[in-house]
C-alpha positions as CSV (number, residue, x, y, z in Angstrom):
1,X,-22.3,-29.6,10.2
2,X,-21.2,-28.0,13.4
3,X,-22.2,-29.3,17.1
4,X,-23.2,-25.9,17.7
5,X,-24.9,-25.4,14.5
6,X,-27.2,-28.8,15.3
7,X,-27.8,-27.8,18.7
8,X,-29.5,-24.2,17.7
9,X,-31.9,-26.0,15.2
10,X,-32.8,-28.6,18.1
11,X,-33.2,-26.4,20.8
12,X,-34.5,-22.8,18.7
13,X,-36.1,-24.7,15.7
14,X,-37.3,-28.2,16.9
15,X,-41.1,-29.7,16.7
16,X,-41.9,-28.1,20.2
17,X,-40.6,-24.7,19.8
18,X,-40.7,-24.6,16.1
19,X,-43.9,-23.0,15.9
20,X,-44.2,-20.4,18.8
21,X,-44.9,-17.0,17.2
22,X,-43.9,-15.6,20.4
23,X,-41.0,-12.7,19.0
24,X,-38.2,-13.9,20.9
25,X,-36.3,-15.8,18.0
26,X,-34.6,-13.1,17.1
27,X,-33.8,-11.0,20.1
28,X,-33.0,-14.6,21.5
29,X,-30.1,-15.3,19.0
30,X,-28.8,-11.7,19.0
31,X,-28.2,-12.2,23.1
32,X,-25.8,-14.3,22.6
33,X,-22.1,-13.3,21.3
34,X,-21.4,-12.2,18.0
35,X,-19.2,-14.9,16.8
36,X,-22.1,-17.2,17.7
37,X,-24.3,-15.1,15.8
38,X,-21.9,-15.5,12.8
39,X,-21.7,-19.0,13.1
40,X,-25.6,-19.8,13.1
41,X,-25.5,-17.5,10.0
42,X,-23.0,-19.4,8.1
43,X,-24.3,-22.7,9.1
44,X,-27.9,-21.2,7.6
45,X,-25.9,-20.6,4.6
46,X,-24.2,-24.1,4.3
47,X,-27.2,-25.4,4.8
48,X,-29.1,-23.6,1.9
49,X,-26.3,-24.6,-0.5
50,X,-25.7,-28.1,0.2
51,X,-26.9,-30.2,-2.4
52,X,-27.1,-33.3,0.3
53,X,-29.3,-31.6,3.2
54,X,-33.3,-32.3,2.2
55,X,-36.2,-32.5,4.5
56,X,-34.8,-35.9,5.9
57,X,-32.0,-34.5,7.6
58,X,-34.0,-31.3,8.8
59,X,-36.7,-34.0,10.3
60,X,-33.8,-35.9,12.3
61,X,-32.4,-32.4,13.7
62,X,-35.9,-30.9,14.7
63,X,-38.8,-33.6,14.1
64,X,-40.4,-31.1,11.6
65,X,-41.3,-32.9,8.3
66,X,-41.1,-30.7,5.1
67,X,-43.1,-32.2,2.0
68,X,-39.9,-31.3,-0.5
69,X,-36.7,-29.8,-1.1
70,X,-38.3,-26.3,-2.5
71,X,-40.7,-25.9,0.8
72,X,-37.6,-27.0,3.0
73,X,-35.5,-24.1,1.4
74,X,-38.2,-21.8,0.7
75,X,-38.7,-21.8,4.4
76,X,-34.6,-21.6,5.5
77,X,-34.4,-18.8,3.4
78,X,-37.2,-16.8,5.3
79,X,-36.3,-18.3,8.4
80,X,-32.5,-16.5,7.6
81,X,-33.4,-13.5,6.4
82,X,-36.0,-13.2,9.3
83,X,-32.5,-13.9,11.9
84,X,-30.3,-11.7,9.6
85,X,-32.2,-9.4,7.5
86,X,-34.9,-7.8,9.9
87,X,-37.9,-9.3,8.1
88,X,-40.8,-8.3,9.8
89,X,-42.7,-12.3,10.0
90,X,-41.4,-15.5,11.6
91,X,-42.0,-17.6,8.8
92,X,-43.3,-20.7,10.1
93,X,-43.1,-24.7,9.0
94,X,-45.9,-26.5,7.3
95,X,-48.8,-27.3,8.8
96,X,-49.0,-24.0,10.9
């Protein structure tokens, strides 16, 4: 996975910030460059299709625990088509 790929979850998606309904995700990542806008995409779509990346590896990057591998992706979905798609809800991670 990318530095810069890492860094966004940690810093946009980690325990502390994880959970702010506040709107500014998406504005937020559309601010900066296009290219990086591309990039967080496709690393949203690597991680959805890598076989390898469960809710262990998503706890180490952000300290959010996901129950299984179905919430985990359930929730990157949502969370990428929330970035990417205009849906209307910032999905949020269990426990909200």
């Amino acid at each position: 996975m990318d530095a810069r790929i890492r860094n966004y979850f940690r810093v946009y998606l980690d325990l502390e910030r994880g959970y702010e309904n506040t709107g500014d995700l998406r504005p937020t990542l559309l601010s900066f460059s296009d290219s990086y806008v591309k990039l967080i995409r496709e690393g949203f779509e690597q991680i959805m299709s890598d076989d390898s990346f469960g809710p262990a590896e998503y706890g180490r990057l952000t300290d959010i625990e996901f129950p299984d591998r179905e919430t985990l992706h359930a929730y990157l979905r949502s969370m990428y088509d929330y970035l990417s798609n205009d849906e209307s809800e910032r999905p949020m991670p269990p426990g909200y």
